[in-house]
C-alpha positions in Angstrom: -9.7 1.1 15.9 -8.8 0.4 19.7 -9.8 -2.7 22.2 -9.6 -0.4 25.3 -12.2 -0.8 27.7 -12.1 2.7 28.8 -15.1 5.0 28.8 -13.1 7.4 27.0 -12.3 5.3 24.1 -15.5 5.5 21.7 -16.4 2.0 19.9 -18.1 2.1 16.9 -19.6 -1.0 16.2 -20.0 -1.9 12.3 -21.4 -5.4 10.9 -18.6 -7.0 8.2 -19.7 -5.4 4.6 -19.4 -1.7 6.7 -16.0 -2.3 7.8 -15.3 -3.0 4.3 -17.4 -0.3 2.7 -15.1 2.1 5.3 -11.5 0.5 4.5 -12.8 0.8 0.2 -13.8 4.4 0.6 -11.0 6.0 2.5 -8.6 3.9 1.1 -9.6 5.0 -2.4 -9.4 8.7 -1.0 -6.2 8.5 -0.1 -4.9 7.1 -2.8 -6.4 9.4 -5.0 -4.5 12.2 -3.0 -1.4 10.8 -2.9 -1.0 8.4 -6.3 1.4 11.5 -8.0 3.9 11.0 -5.1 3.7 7.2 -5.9 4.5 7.6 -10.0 7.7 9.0 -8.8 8.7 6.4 -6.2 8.5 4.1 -9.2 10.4 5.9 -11.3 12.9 6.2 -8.8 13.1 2.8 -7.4 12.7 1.2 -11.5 16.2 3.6 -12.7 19.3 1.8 -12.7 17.5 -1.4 -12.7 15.3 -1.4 -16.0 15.7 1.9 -16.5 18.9 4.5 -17.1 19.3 6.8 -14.3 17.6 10.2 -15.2 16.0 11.5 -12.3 18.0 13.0 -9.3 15.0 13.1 -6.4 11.8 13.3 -6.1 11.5 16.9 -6.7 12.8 16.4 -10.2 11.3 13.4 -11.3 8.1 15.1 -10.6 8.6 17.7 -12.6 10.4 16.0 -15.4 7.1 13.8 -16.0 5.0 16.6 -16.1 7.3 18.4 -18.7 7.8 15.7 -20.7 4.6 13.4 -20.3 2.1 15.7 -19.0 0.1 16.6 -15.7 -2.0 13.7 -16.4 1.1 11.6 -16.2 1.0 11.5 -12.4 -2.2 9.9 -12.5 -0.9 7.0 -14.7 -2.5 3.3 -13.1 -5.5 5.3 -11.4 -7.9 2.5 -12.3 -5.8 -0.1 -10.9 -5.0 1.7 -7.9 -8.5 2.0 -7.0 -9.4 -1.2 -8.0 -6.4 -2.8 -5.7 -7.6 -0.5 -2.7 -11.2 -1.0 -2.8 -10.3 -4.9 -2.8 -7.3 -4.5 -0.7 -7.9 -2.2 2.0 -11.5 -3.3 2.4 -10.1 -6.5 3.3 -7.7 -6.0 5.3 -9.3 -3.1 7.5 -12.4 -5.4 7.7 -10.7 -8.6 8.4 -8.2 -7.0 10.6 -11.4 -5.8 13.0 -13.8 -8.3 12.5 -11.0 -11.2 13.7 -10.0 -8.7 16.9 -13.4 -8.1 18.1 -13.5 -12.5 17.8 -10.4 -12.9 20.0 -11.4 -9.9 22.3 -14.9 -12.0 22.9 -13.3 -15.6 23.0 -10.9 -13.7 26.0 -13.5 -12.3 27.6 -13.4 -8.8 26.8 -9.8 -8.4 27.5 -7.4 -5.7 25.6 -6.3 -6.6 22.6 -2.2 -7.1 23.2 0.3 -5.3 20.7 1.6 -9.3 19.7 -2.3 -10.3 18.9 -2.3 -6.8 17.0 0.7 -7.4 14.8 -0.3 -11.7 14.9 -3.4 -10.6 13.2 -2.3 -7.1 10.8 0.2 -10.2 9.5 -2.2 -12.9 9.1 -5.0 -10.2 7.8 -2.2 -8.9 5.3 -1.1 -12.1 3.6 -4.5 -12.8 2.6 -5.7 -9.8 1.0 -3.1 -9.0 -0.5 -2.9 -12.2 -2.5 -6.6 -11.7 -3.5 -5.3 -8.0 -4.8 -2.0 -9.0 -6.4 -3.5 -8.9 -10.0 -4.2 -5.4 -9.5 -1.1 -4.5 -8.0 1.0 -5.6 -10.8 -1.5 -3.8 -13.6 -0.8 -0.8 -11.1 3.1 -1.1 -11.5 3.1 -1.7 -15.3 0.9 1.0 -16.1 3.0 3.5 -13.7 6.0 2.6 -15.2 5.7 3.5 -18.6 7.7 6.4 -18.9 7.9 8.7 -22.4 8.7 6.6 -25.5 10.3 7.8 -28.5 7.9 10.0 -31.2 6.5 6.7 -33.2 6.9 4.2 -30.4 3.1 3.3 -28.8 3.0 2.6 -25.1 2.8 -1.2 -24.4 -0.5 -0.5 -22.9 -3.0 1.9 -23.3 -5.3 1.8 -20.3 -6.5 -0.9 -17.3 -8.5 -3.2 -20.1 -5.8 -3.1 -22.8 -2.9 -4.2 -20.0 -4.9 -6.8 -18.5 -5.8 -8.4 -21.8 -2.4 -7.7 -23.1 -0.2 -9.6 -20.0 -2.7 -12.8 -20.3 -2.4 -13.1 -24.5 1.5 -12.3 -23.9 2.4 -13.5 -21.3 0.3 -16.1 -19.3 -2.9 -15.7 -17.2 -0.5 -16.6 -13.8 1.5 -13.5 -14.6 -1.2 -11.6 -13.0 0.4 -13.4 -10.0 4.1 -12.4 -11.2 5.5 -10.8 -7.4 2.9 -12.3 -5.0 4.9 -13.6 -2.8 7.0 -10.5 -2.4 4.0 -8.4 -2.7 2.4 -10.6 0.5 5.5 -10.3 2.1 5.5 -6.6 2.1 1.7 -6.1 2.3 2.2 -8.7 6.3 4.9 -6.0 7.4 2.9 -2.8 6.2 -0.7 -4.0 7.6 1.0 -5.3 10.7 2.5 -1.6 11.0 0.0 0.5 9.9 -2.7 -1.4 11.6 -1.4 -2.4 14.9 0.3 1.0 15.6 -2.6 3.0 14.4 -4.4 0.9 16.8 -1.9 1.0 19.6 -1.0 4.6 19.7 -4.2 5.6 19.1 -5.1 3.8 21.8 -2.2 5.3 24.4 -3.0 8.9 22.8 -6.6 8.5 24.3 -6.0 6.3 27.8 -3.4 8.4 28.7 -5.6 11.2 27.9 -3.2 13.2 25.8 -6.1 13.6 23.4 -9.6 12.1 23.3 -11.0 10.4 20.6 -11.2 12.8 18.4 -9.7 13.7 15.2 -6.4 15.1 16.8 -6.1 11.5 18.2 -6.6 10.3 14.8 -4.0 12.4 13.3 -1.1 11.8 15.7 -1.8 8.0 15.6 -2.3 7.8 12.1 1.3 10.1 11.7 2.6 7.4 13.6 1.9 4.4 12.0 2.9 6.4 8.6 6.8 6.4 10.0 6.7 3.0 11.1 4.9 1.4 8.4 7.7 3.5 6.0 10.8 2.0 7.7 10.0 -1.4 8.2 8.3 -2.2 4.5 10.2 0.1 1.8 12.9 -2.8 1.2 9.8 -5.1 0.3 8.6 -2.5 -1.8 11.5 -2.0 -3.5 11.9 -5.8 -4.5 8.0 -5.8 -5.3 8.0 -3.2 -7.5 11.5 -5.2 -9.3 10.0 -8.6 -9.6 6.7 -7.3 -11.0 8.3 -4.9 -13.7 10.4 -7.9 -15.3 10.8 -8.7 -18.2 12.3 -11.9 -19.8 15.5 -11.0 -22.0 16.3 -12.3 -25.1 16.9 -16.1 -23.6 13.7 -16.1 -22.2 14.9 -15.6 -18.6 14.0 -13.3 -16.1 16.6 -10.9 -14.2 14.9 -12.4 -11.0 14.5 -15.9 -9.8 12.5 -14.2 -6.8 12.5 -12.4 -4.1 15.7 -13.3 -2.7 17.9 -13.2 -5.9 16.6 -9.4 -6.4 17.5 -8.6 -2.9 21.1 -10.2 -3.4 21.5 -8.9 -6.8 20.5 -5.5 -5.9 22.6 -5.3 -2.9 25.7 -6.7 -5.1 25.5 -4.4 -7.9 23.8 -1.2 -6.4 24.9 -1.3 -2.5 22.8 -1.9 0.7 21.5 1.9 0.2 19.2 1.0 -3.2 17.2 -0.8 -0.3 15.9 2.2 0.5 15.8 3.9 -3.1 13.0 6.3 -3.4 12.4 6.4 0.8 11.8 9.9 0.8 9.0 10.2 -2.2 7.7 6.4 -0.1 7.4 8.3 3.0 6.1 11.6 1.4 3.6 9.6 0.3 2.7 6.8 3.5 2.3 9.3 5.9 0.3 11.5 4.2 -1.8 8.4 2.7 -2.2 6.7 6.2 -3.6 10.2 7.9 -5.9 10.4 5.0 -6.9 7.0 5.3 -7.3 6.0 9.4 -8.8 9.8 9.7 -11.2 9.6 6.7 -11.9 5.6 7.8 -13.0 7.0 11.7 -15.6 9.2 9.6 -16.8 7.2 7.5 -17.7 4.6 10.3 -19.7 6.6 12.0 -21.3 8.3 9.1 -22.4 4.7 8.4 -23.3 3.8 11.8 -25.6 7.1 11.6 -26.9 5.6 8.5 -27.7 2.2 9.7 -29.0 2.5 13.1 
């Protein structure tokens, strides 16, 4: 994923349904490796909002679900989480390629800039994720049911129940509850994940510290793990607030949006709940973006093999 020009910078060149077939699969993969460090970022960023505080890190949320709910608990929301990558990612990679390797032709073949990069991991993000947003919030409801009291049934029972349960309930848009958070943090993680993924890969190999090879694919993808971490986990921690709402007794909700949640969470919990959950977040990012850019540069040319 690099606009080099260098001999030593491999290009693997993919029509549009195999960039998305890539982004899907190792997406997917990724997620399916790292979705039990994401249950407990929830729980953590959701206590002390919605919920009492009961966990004290990451370490002990994890195993308090499993004692109390089960192994199988850390896989709540693995239908929607597929769903929302295969959609998603398969997008965003896709797009994210497809419209560089546009601009590097209308400019003549020349490098791709890290401002066109981050222009077009922005543009690229805002769009998918809006198509995804649906999933995303079945994702977060079904993640966030912790355990109930002996008698009390979960508000939803799987993917099919929640879906049709939220529209009868609550309104077909409310698929759409959080979309403009969830765009706004889906622009600064694609424009972090992508466009240093494909910048440092891209210095890794020119510089020839490694060659394109799968130790260049692990440093660049550690990389844009870090980065992606830092600059999005505010927006995922208003995200995963707006979307988990509820309306009280009135009728209204805690949030008018994203901005009241930020105000309101800074005013009653400090500038530090920002960052609640960080270390489960990053736990999980850096591991799920080596998964994903290294499993992605394999599944590319396994599909280029195929198709030539």
């Amino acid at each position: 994923m690099s606009s080099s020009t260098k001999s030593d910078l491999k290009q693997v060149i993919l029509p549009g349904w195999g960039l998305f077939v890539c982004g899907s699969l190792s997406s997917m993969l990724a997620e399916t490796c790292t979705l039990p460090i994401d249950i407990t970022k929830i729980r953590l960023q959701l206590q002390g909002n919605t919920t009492p505080k009961k966990y004290r890190g990451m370490i002990h949320a994890g195993t308090t679900i499993v004692k109390e709910e089960g192994i199988t608990a850390l896989y709540k929301g693995i239908q929607p989480a597929l769903l929302r990558q295969a959609v998603y990612s398969g997008l965003r990679v896709g797009l994210y390629e497809h419209i560089r390797k546009i601009m590097m032709q209308q400019n003549g073949g020349a490098p791709f800039t890290l401002s066109q990069k981050i222009l077009v991991g922005l543009s690229t993000g805002a769009v998918s994720s809006a198509v995804a947003t649906p999933t995303d919030l079945l994702k977060v409801r079904l993640q966030a049911q912790g355990k109930l009291p002996p008698g009390v049934q979960p508000p939803y029972k799987g993917l099919v129940h929640a879906f049709s349960t939220i529209i009868r309930t609550e309104g077909f848009f409310t698929l759409w509850r959080g979309v403009i958070p969830t765009m706004q943090r889906a622009m600064v993680v694609n424009a972090a994940e992508l466009a240093t993924y494909d910048h440092a890969k891209e210095m890794l190999i020119t510089n020839g510290i490694t060659g394109d090879t799968i130790f260049g694919h692990f440093g660049a993808s550690f990389i844009a793990g870090f980065v992606a971490t830092v600059c999005s986990h505010p927006f995922d921690v208003m995200k995963t607030r707006v979307m988990n709402q509820k309306a009280g007794p009135d009728g209204v909700l805690p949030y008018r949006g994203t901005m009241d949640c930020f105000t309101k969470t800074v005013r009653s919990e400090g500038f530090s709940a920002l960052y609640k959950g960080f270390i489960p977040n990053y736990t999980r990012l850096g591991p799920w973006c080596v998964i994903m850019f290294m499993s992605y540069e394999q599944f590319k040319i396994l599909i280029a093999n195929l198709t030539s």
